[in-house]
N, CA and C of each residue as an Amber inpcrd file, in Angstrom:
protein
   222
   2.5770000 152.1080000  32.8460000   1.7650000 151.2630000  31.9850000
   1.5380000 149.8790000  32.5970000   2.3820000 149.3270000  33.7580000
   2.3290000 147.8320000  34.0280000   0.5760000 148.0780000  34.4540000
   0.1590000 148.7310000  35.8010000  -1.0380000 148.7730000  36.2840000
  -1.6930000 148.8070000  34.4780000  -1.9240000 149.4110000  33.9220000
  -2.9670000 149.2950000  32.9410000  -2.8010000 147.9880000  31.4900000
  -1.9500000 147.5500000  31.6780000  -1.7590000 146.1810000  30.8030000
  -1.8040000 145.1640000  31.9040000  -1.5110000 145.1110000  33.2100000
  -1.8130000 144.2660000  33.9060000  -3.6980000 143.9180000  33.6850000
  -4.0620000 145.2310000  33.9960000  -5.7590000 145.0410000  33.9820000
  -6.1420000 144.4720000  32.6970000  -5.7370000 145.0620000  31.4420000
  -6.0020000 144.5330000  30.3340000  -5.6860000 143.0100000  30.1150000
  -4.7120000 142.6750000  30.9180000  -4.6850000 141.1310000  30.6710000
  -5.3150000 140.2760000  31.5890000  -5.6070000 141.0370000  32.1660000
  -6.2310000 139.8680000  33.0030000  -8.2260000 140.0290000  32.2750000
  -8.3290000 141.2390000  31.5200000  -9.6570000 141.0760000  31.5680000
  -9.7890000 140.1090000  30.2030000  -8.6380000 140.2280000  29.4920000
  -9.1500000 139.9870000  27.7980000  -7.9460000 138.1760000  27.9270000
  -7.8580000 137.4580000  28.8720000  -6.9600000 136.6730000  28.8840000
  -7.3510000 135.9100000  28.2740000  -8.7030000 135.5710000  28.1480000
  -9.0660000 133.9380000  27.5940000  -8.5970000 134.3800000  26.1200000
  -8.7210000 135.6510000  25.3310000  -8.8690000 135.9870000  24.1310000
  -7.5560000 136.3140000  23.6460000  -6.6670000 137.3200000  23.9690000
  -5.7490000 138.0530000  23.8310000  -4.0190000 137.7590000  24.1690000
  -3.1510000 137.6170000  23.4890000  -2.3580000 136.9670000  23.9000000
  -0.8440000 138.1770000  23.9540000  -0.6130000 138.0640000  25.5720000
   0.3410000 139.4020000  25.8750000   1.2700000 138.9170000  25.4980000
   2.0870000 140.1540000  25.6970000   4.0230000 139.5450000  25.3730000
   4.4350000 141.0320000  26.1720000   5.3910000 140.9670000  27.2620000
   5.9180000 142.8090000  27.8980000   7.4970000 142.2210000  27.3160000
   8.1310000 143.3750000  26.6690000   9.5340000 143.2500000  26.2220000
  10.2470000 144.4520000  27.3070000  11.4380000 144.0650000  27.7450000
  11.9510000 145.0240000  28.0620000  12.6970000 145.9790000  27.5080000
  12.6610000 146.9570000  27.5730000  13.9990000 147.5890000  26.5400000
  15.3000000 147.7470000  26.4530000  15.3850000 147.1570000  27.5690000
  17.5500000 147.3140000  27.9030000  17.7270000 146.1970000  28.1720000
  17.1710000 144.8680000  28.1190000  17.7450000 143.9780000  28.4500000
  17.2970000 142.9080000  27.5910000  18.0610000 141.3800000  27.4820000
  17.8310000 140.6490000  26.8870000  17.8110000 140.9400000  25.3630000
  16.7260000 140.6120000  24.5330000  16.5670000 141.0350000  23.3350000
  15.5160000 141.8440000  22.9820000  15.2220000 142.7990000  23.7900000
  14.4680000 143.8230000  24.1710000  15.2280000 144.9210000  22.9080000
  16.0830000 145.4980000  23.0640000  17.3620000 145.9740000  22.2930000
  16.3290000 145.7260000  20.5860000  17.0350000 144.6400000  20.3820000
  16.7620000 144.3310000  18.7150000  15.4590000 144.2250000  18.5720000
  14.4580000 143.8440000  19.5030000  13.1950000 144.1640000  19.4400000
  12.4920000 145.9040000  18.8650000  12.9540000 146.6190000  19.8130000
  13.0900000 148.2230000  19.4990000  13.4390000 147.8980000  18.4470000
  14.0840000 148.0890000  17.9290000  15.2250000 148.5200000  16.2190000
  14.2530000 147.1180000  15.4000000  14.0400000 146.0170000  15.7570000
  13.1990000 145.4430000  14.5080000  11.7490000 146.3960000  14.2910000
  11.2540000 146.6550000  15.2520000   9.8820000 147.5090000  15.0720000
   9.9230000 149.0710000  15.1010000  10.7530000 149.4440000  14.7810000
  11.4050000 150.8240000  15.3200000  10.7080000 151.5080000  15.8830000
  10.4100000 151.1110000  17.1890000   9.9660000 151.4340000  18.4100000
  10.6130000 152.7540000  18.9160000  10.2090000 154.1750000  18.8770000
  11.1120000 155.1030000  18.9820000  11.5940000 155.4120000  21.0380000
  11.0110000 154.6280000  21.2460000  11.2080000 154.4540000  23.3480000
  10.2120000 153.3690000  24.2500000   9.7100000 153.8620000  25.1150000
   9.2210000 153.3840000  25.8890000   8.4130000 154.2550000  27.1130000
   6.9170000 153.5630000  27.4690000   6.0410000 153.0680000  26.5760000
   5.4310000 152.9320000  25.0140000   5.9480000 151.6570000  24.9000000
   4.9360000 151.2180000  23.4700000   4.0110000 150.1630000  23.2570000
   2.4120000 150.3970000  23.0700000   1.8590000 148.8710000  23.1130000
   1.5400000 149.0890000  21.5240000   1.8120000 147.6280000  21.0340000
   1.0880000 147.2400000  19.5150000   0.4850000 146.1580000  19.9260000
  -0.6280000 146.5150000  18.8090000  -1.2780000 145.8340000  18.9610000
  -1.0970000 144.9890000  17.5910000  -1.5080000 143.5640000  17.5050000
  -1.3910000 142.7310000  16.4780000  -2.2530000 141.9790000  15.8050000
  -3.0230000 142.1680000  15.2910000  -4.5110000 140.6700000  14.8210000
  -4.2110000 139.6000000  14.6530000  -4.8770000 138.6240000  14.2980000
  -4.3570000 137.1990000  14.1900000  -3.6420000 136.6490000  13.4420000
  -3.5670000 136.9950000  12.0820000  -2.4210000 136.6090000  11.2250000
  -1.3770000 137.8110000  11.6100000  -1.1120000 138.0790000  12.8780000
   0.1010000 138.6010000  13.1660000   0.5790000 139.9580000  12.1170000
  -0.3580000 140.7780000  12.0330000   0.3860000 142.1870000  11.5370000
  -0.4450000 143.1620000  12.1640000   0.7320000 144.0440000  12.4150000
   0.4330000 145.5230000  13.3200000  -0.4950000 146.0050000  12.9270000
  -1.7710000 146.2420000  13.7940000  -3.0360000 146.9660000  13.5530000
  -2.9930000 148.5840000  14.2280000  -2.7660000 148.2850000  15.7980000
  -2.2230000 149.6960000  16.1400000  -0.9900000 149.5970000  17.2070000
  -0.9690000 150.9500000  17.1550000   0.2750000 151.5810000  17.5930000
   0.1720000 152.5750000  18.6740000   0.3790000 152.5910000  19.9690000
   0.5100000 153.5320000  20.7270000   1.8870000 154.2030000  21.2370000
   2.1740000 155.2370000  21.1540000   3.5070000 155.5360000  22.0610000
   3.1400000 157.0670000  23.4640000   3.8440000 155.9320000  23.9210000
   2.9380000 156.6430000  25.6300000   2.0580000 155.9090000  26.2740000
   2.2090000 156.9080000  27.6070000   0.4120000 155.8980000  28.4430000
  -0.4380000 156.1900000  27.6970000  -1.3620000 155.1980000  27.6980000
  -2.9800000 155.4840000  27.1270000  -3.5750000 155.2710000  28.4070000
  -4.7680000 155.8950000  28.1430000  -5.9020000 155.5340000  29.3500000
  -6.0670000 153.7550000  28.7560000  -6.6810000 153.0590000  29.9370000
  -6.7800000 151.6700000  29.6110000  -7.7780000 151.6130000  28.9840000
  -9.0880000 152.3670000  28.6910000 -10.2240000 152.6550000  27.6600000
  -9.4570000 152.7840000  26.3440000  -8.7570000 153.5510000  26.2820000
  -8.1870000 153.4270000  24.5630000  -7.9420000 152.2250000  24.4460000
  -7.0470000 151.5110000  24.7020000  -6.2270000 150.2270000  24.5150000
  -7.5320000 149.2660000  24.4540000  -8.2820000 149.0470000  25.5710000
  -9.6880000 148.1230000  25.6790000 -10.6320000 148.0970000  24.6010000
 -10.4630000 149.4380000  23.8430000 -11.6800000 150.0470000  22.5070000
 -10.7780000 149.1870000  21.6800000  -9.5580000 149.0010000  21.6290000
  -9.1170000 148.7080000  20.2090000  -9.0360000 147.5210000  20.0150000
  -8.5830000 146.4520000  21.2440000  -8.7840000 145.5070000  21.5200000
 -10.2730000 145.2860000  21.2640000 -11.3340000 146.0450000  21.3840000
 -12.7390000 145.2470000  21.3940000 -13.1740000 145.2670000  19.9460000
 -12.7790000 146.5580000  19.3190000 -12.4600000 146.5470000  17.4570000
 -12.3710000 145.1320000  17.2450000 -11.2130000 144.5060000  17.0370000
 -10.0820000 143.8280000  16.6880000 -11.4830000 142.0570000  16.8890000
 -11.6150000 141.8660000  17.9320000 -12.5590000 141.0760000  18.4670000
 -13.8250000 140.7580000  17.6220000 -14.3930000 141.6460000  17.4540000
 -15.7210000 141.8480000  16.7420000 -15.6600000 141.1850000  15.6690000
């Protein structure tokens, strides 16, 4: 997933604001278990007053992720 969130951030940067958590380290851990994130890969996505719009688990093609992001935008 890095190659395809790398691209995504760099295309949607002026707009979109990333965050990559790790999962075994730091507070990556309580991150999982606050969102009950069932592994890894997971991207959520968030709107502006900050609540979960979508949810992926797994790779996506970077077209899925880019469509939802361009939703979200509009």
């Amino acid at each position: 997933m890095t190659p395809i969130v790398d691209g995504l951030e760099q295309q949607y940067r002026d707009t979109v604001a990333f965050k990559r958590i790790n999962a075994i380290e730091g507070n990556g851990p309580a991150i999982m278990q606050a969102y009950r994130l069932p592994g890894h890969p997971v991207t959520l996505i968030f709107n502006a007053d900050g609540r979960e719009v979508q949810r992926f688990v797994g790779p996506q093609p970077i077209e899925v992720v880019a469509a939802e992001l361009n939703k979200l935008l509009k």
